[in-house]
C-alpha positions in Angstrom: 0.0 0.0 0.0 2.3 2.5 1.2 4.8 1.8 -2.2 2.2 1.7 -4.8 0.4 4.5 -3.7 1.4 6.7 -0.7 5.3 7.1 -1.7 4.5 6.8 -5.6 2.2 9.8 -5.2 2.8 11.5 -2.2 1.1 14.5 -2.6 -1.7 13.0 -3.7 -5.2 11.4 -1.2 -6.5 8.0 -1.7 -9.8 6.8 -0.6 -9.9 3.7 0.9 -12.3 2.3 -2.2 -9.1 4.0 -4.8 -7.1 1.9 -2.9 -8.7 -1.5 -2.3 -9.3 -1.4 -5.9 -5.1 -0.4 -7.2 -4.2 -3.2 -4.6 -6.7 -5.5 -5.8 -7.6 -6.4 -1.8 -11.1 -5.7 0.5 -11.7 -2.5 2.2 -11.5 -4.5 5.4 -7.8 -5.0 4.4 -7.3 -1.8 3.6 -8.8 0.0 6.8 -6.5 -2.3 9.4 -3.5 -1.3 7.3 -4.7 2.5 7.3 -5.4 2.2 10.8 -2.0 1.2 11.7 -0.7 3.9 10.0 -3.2 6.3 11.6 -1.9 5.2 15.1 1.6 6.7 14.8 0.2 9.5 12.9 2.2 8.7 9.4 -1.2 9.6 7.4 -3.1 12.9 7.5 -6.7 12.7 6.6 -7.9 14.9 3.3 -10.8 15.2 1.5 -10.6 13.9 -2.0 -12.9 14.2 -4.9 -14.1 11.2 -6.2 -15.7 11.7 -9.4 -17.6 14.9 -8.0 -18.2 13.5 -4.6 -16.2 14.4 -1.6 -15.2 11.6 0.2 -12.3 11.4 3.0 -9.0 10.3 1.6 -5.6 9.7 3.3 -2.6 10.8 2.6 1.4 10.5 4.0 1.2 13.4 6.9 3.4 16.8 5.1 3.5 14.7 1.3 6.8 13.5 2.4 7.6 10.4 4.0 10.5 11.7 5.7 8.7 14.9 7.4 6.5 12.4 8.7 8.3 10.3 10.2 10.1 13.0 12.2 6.7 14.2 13.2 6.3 10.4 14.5 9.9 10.4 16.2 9.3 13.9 18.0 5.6 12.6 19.2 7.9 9.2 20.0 10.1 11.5 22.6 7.7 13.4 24.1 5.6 10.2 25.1 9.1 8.7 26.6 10.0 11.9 28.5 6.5 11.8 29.8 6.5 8.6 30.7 10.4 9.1 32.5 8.5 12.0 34.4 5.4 9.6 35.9 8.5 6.9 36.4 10.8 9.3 38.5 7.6 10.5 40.5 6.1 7.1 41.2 9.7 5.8 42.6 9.8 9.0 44.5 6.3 8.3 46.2 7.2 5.3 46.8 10.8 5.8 48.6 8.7 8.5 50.6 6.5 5.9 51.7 9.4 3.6 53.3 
C-alpha cells in the first residue's frame, strides 16, 4: 500500500475504495492497514474528490515520508520523556512511603 500509492504519489489522497481497488484487496484490508498507519500519525486525513463526490481520503502526513516520520519520532520522545516523568515521580512516592 504504502509503495504503490502513498510514496508513488505523495502529494496526492486516496480513498480507501481507490485503494482497495489499485491493490486488488477488500476494504477491510485496507482500513487495518490505514489504521496502523493512523496510530503513529504517518497519514493525514484529506478530503478527495471522487468523481464529483467528496469523500475522505488519506494521505502521507506533510507529502513527504521523511517529514513524517520526524513528526512520528518527535511525538515518539515526548511520550518517553512523559513517561520518564510519571516513572521518576512514582519511585519517589514510593521511597517517601518507606
Amino acid at each position: 500500500m504504502t509503495l504503490e500509492c502513498f510514496l508513488a504519489r505523495p502529494d496526492r489522497g486516496w480513498t480507501a475504495d481507490q485503494l482497495a481497488v489499485k491493490l486488488k484487496t477488500t476494504k477491510a484490508t485496507v482500513y487495518r492497514h490505514l489504521n496502523k498507519l493512523k496510530e503513529i500519525d504517518l497519514l493525514d486525513e484529506t478530503q478527495v474528490d471522487d468523481r464529483g463526490t467528496p469523500r475522505k481520503g488519506y494521505r502521507i502526513r506533510y507529502g513527504n515520508l521523511t517529514k513524517a516520520w520526524n513528526f512520528v519520532e518527535a511525538n515518539v520522545e515526548v511520550a518517553m520523556e512523559n513517561y520518564r516523568k510519571t516513572v521518576e515521580h512514582l519511585s519517589k512516592l514510593a521511597e517517601a512511603r518507606k
